[in-house]
C-alpha positions in Angstrom: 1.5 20.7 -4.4 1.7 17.1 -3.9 -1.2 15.4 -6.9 -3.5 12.7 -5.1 -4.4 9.1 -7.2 -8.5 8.4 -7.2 -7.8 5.6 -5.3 -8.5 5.8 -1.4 -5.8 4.3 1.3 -9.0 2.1 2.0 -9.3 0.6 -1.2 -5.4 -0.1 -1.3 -5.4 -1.8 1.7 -7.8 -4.0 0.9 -6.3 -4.5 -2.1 -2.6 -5.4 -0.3 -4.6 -7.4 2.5 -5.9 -9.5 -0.6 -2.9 -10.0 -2.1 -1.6 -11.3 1.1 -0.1 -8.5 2.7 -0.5 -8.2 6.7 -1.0 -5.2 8.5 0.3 -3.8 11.7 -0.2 -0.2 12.9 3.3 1.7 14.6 3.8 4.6 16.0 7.2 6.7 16.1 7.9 9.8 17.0 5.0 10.6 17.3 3.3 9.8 14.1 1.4 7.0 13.4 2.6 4.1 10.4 1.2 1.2 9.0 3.7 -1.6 8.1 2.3 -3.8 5.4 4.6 -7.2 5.0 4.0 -10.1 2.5 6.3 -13.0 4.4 6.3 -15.1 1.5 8.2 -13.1 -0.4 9.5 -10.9 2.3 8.0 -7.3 0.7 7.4 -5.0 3.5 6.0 -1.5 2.7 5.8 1.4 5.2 3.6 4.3 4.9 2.0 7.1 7.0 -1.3 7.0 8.3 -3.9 8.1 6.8 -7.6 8.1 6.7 -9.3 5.4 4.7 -11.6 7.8 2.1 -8.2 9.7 2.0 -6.9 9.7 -1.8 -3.4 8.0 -1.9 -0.6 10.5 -2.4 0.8 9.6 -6.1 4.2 8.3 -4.8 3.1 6.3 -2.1 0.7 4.4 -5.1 4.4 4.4 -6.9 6.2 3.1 -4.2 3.2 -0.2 -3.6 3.2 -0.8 -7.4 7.3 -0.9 -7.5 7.6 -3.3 -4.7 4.3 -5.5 -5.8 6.0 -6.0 -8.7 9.9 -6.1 -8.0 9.1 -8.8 -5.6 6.8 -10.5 -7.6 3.7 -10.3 -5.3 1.5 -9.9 -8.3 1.4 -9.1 -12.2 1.1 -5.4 -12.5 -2.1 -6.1 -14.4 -3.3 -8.0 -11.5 -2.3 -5.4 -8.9 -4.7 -2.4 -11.4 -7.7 -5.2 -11.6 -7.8 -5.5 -7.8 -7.6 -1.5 -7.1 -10.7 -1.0 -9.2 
């Protein structure tokens, strides 16, 4: 079983789109993506679809917070502020 954050893919988007981050829905093969880039610093992050009250699968939260922070998008205590 694959454990869930209490954050929703809603609130993380907004949270992304308020960090600068734009969005653009894709589909391939069959399944449905959204691409979320940051030109300025050139971060793109790639996840599956989901329903916005869905809870965000725990590595996909991993995967935002790595690449928030690698390419310095925002402090890690700036990235948890904006989720809540």
């Amino acid at each position: 079983m694959i454990s869930r954050t209490n954050i929703t893919y809603g609130q993380l988007e907004k949270t992304l789109r308020s960090l600068g981050f734009s969005r653009r829905v894709f589909e391939r093969n069959g399944n449905k993506g959204i691409r979320y880039e940051h030109k300025e610093t050139g971060a793109l992050i790639l996840l599956p679809h989901f329903p916005d009250d869905d809870r965000v699968l725990d590595y996909h939260l991993a995967e935002v917070r790595t690449t928030v922070d690698g390419f310095g998008v925002a402090d890690p205590s700036v990235f948890e502020a904006k989720l809540q």
